[in-house]
C-alpha positions as CSV (number, residue, x, y, z in Angstrom):
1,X,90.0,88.7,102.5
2,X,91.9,87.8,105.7
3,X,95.3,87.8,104.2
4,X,94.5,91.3,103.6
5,X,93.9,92.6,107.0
6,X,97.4,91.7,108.2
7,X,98.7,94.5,105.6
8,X,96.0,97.1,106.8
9,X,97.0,96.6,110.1
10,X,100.7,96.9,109.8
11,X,99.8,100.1,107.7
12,X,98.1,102.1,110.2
13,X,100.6,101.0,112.9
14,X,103.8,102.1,111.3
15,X,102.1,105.0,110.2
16,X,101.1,105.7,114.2
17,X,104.6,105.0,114.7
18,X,105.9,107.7,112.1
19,X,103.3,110.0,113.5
20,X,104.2,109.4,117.3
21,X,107.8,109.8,116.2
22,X,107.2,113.0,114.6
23,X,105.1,114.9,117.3
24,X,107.9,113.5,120.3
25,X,110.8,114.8,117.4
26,X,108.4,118.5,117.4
27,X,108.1,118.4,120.9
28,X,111.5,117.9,122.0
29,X,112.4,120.8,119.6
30,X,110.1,123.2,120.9
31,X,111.9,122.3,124.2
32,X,115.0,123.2,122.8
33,X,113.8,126.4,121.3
34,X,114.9,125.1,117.4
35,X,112.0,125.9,115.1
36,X,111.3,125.1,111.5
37,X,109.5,127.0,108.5
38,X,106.7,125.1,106.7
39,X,108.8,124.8,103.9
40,X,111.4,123.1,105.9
41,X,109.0,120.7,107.5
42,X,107.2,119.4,103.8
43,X,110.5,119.0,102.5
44,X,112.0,117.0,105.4
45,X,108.8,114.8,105.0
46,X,109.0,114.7,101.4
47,X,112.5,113.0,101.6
48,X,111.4,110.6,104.2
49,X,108.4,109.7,102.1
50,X,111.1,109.1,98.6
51,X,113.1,107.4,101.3
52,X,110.7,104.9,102.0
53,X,110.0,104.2,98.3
């Protein structure tokens, strides 16, 4: 059971990274004015998920 933590842990962190990434990517577009549709948004993530296999 203890060589599974390892994994679980570097889940959630390179998820908090993706997440951090994406609000700081969000907010320096709002700062910039740029805006995306939903649409836009789900298929950008989409890719990035099919990128990541």
């Amino acid at each position: 059971m203890l060589a599974t933590k390892p994994q679980v842990v570097e889940t959630l962190d390179t998820a908090k990274l993706e997440l951090y990434r994406l609000i700081g990517e969000g907010y320096k577009a709002m700062q910039e004015g740029r805006t995306s549709t939903i649409d836009e948004v789900r298929e950008k993530l989409k890719k990035r998920r099919e990128e990541r296999g």
